[in-house]
Each structure stands twice: as structure tokens, then as C-alpha cells.
N, C-alpha and C positions, 0 to 999 in steps of 0.2 A: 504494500500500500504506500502512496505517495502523495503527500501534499505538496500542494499549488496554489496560488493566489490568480483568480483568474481577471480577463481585464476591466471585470467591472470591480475587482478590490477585493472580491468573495474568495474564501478560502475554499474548495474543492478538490475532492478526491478522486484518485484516480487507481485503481487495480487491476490487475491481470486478469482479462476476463474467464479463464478458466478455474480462478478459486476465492470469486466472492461465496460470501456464507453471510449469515444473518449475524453472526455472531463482530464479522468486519462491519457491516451494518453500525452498529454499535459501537465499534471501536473510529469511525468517523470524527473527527477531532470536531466537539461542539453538541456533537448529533446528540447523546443521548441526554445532554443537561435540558436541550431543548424541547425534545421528544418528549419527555417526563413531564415537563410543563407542560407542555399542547394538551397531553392526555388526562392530569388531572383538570383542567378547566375543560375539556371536550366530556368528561365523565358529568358536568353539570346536565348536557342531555340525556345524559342514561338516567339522569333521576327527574327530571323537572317535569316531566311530560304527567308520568306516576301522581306526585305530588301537586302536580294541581287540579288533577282530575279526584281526588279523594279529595283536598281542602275546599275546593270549591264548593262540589255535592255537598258537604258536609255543614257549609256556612252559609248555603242559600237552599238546602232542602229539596235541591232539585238535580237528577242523574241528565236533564235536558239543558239547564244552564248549562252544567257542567262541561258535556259535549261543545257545545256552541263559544265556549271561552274558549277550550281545549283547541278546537278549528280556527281560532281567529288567532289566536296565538301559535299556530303551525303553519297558517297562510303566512301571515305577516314574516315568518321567520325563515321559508322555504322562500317564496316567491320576492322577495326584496336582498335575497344574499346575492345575488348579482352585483347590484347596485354597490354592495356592500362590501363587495371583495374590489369593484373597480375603484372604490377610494384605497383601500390597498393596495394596488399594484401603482398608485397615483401616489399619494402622501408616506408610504413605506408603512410597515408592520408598524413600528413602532409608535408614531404619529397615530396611526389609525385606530390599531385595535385600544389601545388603553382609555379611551374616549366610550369606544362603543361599551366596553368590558362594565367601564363603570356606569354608563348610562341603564345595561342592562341589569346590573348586580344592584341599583337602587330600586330600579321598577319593577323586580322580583319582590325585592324587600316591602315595598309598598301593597303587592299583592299580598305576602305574607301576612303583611298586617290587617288589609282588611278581609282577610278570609280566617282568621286565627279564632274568631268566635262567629258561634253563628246568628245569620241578621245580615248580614255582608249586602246592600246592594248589590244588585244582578249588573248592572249598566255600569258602574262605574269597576268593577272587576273586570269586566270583559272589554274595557277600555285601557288599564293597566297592563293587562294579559297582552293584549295587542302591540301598545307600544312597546314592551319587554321585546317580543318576539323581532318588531321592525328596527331594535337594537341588538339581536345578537350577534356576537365575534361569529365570521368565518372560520374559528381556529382549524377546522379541517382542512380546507382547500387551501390554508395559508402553510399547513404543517407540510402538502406535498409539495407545493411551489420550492417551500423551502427545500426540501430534500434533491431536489433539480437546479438549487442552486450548489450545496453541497457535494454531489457526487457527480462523478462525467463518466464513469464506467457503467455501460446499458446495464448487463448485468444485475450487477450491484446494487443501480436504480431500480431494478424489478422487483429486486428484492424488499430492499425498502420499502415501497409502494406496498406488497404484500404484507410485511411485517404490522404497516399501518395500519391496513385492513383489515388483519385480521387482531390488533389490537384493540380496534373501534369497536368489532363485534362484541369481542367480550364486553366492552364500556355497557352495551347495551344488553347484557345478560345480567352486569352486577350490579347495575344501574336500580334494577326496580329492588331487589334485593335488600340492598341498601337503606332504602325507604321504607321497606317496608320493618325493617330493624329497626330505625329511627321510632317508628308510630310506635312503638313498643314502650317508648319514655316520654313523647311527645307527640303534640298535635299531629295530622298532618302537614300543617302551613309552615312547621320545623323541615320537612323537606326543601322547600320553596328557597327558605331562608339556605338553607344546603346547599344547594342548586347553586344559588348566588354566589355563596362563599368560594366552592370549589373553582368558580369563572374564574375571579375573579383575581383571586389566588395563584393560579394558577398561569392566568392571561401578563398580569406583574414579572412573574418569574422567567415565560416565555421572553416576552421582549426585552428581558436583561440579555440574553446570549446575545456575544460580541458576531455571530455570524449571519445576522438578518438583516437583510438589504436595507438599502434606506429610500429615500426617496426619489423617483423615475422622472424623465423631463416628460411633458406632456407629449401625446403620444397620437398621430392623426389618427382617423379614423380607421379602423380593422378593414384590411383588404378583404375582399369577395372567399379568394382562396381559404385564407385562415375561416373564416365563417363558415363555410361551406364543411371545411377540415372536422369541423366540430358536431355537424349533425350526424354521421354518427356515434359517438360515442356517446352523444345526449339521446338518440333515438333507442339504440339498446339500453340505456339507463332507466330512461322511461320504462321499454318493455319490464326488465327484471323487476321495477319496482312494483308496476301493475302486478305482474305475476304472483310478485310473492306476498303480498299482502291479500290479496285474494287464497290463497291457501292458508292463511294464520284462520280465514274464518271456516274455509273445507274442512279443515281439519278438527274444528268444534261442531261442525254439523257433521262431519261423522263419525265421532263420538257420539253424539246424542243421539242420532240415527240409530245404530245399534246400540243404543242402550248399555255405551262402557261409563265408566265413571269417570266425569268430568276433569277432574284432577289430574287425568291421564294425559292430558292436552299437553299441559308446559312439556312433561317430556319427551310428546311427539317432535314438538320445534325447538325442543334442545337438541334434539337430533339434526334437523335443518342447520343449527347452528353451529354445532360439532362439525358435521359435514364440511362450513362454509371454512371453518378456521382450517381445518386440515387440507383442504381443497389448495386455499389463499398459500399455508407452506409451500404446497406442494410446487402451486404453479410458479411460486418465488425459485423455486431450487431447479426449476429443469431447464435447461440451454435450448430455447425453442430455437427453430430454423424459420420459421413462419413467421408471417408481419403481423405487426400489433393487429391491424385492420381483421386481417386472416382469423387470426386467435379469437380476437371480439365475436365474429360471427358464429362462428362453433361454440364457442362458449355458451353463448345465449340460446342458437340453434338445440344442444346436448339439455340445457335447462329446460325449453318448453317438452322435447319431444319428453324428458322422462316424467318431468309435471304431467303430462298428458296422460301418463302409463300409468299413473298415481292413482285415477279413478277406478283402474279394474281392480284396486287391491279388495281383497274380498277380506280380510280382517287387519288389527290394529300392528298388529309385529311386522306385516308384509307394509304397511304404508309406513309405518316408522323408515324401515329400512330403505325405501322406496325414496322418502322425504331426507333423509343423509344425503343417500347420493342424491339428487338433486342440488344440496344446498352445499355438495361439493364441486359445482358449476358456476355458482352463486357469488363467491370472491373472485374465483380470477375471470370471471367477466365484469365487475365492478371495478379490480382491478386495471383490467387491463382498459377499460374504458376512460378512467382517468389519465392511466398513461399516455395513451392516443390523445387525449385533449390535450396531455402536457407537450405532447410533440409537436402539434398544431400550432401550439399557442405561437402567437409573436411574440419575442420579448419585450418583457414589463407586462404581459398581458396574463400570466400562466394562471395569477388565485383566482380572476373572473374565470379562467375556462373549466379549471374543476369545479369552480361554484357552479356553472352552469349543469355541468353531466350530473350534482347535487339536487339540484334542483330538478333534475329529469326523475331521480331517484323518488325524489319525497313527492312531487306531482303525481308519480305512476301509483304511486303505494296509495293515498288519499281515493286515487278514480279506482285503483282495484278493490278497497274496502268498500266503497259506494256500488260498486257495479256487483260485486260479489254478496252485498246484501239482499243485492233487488233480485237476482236470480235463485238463491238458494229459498229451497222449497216452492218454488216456481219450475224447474227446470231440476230433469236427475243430477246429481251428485256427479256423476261419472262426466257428464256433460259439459259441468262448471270446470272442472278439471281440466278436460281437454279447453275448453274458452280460456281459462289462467294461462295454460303452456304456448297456446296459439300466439295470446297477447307476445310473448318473449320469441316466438319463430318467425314472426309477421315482421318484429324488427329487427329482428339479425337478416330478415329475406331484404330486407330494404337497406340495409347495411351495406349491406354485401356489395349491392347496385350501385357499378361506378357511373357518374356524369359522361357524356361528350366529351370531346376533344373541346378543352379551354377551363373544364373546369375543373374540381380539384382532387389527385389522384394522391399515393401514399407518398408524399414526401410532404415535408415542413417547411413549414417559411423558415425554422431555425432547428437545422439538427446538430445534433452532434455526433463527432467524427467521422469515420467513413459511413458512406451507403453501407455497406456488408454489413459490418459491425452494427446498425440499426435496425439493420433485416433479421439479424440473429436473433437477436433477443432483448431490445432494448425496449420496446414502447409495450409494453405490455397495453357491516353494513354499517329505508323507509326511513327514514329517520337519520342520516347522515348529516353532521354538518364540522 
């Protein structure tokens, strides 16, 4: 391994691409003070979502506020991280985020406070809720950028990407957990207050590392190519997110269907999530030959077709198993869907292009719980199933489909090193941010 200062001033690493491991990962001079921070402030999603849907029900006596805060506070926070990541690659990490960080760790607090007894106005909650969400840190799409600033070996960058990835899952396995330990000495609206802290905390920490860019000169408007570079990786974002949020509810209507016991559920999609993590190693550690593009589409392709097989399972062990693989499909097509926007991106542009395939993620997952309510018990089980995996094969088919001559094919406005070495292996979770 070898450091360099590259010529925007960044320190970056560079290794033999026959023996990155996760473990060099890690040994990236900077990476893991940083990483650590990203993740404890990225863990305030794995709990905030939990704790405002129990504090709010609980302070306004209603499972339908609830909901309706719940949604304006995941629009707000999904559908304006665009916006939110281009003042990031404009004003620098550090400029940026500590602003949002604390705008959003106050107006958590504020929710806290008035959802902490019950009585809580409805309107004025789901006002706070909203604002909080239209402040929260990109710390995701800011954590890969970075990591694209740090590393130059494809490789090595795959890996990382993965390592992310499938650290975030966890975030969102230990996330409700968490919360739900909490309620154990305290309100719910002591998560909320959690939430905040852990940003917030955490967001501080991040932008002390000495290795996060600063701020970019204003940047003209994004070329056609680059634009174009990005609908796929935001198109198969979308699909997976559709898909798989639509099977988090298949999988409790068929449990109730046959009459298992409800509780059996989390450990069905712990299995989806087992899957996704192992999956996310996997596809970190193997020296593809195929282009990022290539991968993406199989990827997603491999997700719907087995989501689709999911429906003939005739009992709970056979969809479990079923449900693994699948969601060992699940990371390295997220993954590599990010990578591909990272490649795309023009420089100074990289945390808007992950926020967008972000945003492809958490819009898909919103329209698959909506489409997936209105069907189930309308329509067989086995049906919805094949409809989930279709959503995820319809946009790896459309992935796949290059433009005419003129517009935009697999290369970048900004790669790095040779063609080969890109093609090898470089450009490789609903709730993501």
C-alpha cells in the first residue's frame, strides 16, 4: 500500500490490485477515524424512524397521525437529499454538514419534546417531523464520495463500497433494537432524543478528519452524458427498493396466510439481511472481469427472477431460504449501483450522484409498501411475488439498454487509471441515507 497526495491536496491510496482485503480497507491512512464517525451518526437512522412512530402514537393516541408524521418526515428526508448533498459537493463536508447536523439534532429535540407526554398537537408534530427530515446530513453519500477520494485502486474501492454497505445494513438491524432497549427505562421520545444525539455526535467527529475535501469552485451545469451516466444506477435503485419493500409485507401475509406465528416474521428478513451482508463481502472480494454496468444488471436481473420463485415456496423454511438468497443479490447490486454513479459522476459532483441512486432506493421502497398493500388479499400471494421481482427485472431490462450513437455508453467523464483496470473490477441497505 502506498500513499499519495493527489492534485486536488487529498491524500489517497493506492494498492496492488491483486491483494486489497477489507482489512487494507481499514488500514487507509484516515479511513477508519472517519468511517467510525459516519457510522455512529448514520446509526441515528436505524433508530429515529422506530422512535417516532411509537412516540408519536403514543402522544397523540393515534396509529394514523403516526403514519402520516412518519411519511412527511421520510419524504422530506429522501426527496430533498439531492439538494442537500449539492450544497456538499459546493460548500465542502465541512461547511455543510455541521449546519444541517445541528439544525436537524435541534428539531428532533423539539419533536422529542413535544411528543414526551401525551396531548402532543397533531399539526404542529408533523411540522417539526418534516422540517427535521428537510435537515438531515447526507452522511451516506458523503461517507462514499469520500472513500473515492481516498482510495485510487478499483479494487480496493469495491471493497470499501461493500464494507459500507454492508455496514449500513447492520445500522438498520441494531437500529430498532436499540430502541426498543431504550423504552425499557424511558419514554419512547428518549429515542428521538437518541437519534439526535448519535447525528450529531457523531457528524462533529466526522468532519474533524484532516482528509475531507473542502470546498469546490462553482461548477457549470452537468453535461447531458454525466446525466444520462446516472439513470441507470438510479433506475435499478429504484427497482430493488420497490422490490424489497414489497416482500417485508409478502412475507407477513404469508405468515398469516398459513397461520405461523407472527413472530416468525423478523426472522424471515433477518435472513434477507444475513443474505444481503454476506452477499455485499462477497461481491467486495471477487476480481470481477465485467463492467460495473454488466454487474448492475445481473445483479438486479438474479434479485427479481429468484423474488419471483419466492411465491411457489409452499412453507416457511423453503421461503426463508428462498429470501437469503435473494437478499444475497440485494448488496452488490446497491452496491455496485453506487459505484457506477461514482464513476459517472463529474468531479465535485460525486455526494449529489449517490444521493440520487439514494433517493431511487427510498422512493422505490415507499411505492413498493403502497403498491404491495393495495394488492395483497386482492390478488394471490404467489402473484404479488412475481409483481415484486418483475419491478427489479423491468429495471435491470432497461439498464441494460444502451442509447444511440451520441449518447452515453460505459465510460466517465472522470475515470480513473487505465480502461482495463476499470473494466476489471472497479465501479462496482429503503431507508438508506
Amino acid at each position: 500500500m502506498s500513499l499519495f497526495r493527489s492534485s486536488q491536496g487529498n491524500f489517497r491510496v493506492s494498492t496492488h490490485p491483486s491483494r486489497p482485503s477489507y482489512a487494507a480497507v481499514l488500514r487507509v491512512p484516515h479511513a477508519r477515524h472517519a468511517f467510525t464517525a459516519a457510522l455512529t451518526a448514520r446509526l441515528s437512522y436505524g433508530t429515529v424512524a422506530l422512535a417516532v412512530l411509537l412516540s408519536v402514537s403514543r402522544a397523540t393516541g393515534s396509529w394514523a397521525v403516526s403514519g402520516t408524521v412518519l411519511s412527511l418526515f421520510g419524504a422530506t428526508t429522501v426527496f430533498l437529499m439531492p439538494l442537500r448533498a449539492s450544497l456538499i459537493d459546493r460548500h465542502g463536508p465541512r461547511r455543510a454538514l455541521l449546519p444541517m447536523s445541528a439544525l436537524y439534532g435541534a428539531l428532533l429535540s423539539v419533536l422529542a419534546a413535544l411528543t414526551w407526554r401525551p396531548g402532543a398537537p397533531a399539526a404542529l408534530v408533523a411540522v417539526s417531523a418534516a422540517l427535521a427530515g428537510a435537515c438531515a446530513p447526507p452522511l451516506g453519500p458523503t461517507m462514499r464520495a469520500l472513500w473515492s477520494e481516498l482510495v485510487e485502486d478499483p479494487g480496493l474501492l469495491r471493497r470499501a463500497y461493500s464494507l459500507d454497505g454492508v455496514a449500513e445494513e447492520l445500522l438498520y438491524v441494531c437500529g430498532p433494537a436499540l430502541v426498543g432497549a431504550l423504552m425499557g427505562i424511558a419514554p419512547p421520545a428518549a429515542g428521538i432524543l437518541l437519534s439526535a444525539a448519535l447525528n450529531v455526535a457523531g457528524t462533529c467527529v466526522f468532519v474533524s478528519s484532516p482528509v475531507l475535501p473542502g470546498p469546490r469552485p462553482a461548477r457549470r451545469r452537468a453535461r447531458p452524458a454525466a446525466v444520462r451516466g446516472l439513470l441507470p444506477p438510479v433506475a435499478v435503485a429504484l427497482g430493488v427498493g420497490l422490490a424489497l419493500s414489497s416482500v417485508e409485507l409478502l412475507v407477513m401475509a404469508f405468515v398469516t396466510e398459513r397461520s405461523h406465528d407472527p413472530a416468525l416474521v423478523p426472522w424471515v428478513l433477518g435472513a434477507l439481511s444475513a443474505g444481503s451482508a454476506l452477499g455485499g463481502l462477497a461481491n467486495g472480494a471477487v476480481r470481477w472481469r465485467t463492467t460495473a454496468r454488466a454487474r448492475l444488471c445481473r445483479f438486479a436481473a438474479a434479485l427479481g427472477l429468484v423474488l419471483a420463485l419466492a411465491g411457489l415456496a409452499r412453507d416457511l423454511w423453503t421461503l426463508t431460504a428462498v429470501t437469503a438468497l435473494a437478499g444475497a443479490f440485494t448488496a452488490p447490486a446497491l452496491t455496485t449501483a453506487y459505484l457506477l454513479a461514482d464513476e459517472t459522476a463529474a468531479e465535485g459532483s460525486r455526494t449529489r450522484a449517490g444521493a440520487w441512486v439514494n433517493t431511487g432506493v427510498n422512493a422505490g421502497s415507499s411505492a413498493g409498501a403502497l403498491a404491495a398493500g393495495l394488492l395483497i388479499g386482492r390478488v394471490p400471494l404467489s402473484l404479488c411475488f412475481a409483481l415484486a421481482g418483475g419491478a427489479a427485472l423491468v429495471t435491470a431490462a432497461a439498464a441494460a439498454v444502451r442509447p444511440h450513437a451520441g449518447g452515453w455508453s460505459h465510460g466517465s467523464p472522470r475515470s480513473r487509471g487505465t480502461g482495463a483496470a476499470r473494466t476489471g473490477g472497479a465501479a462496482a441497505p429503503c431507508r438508506r441515507r
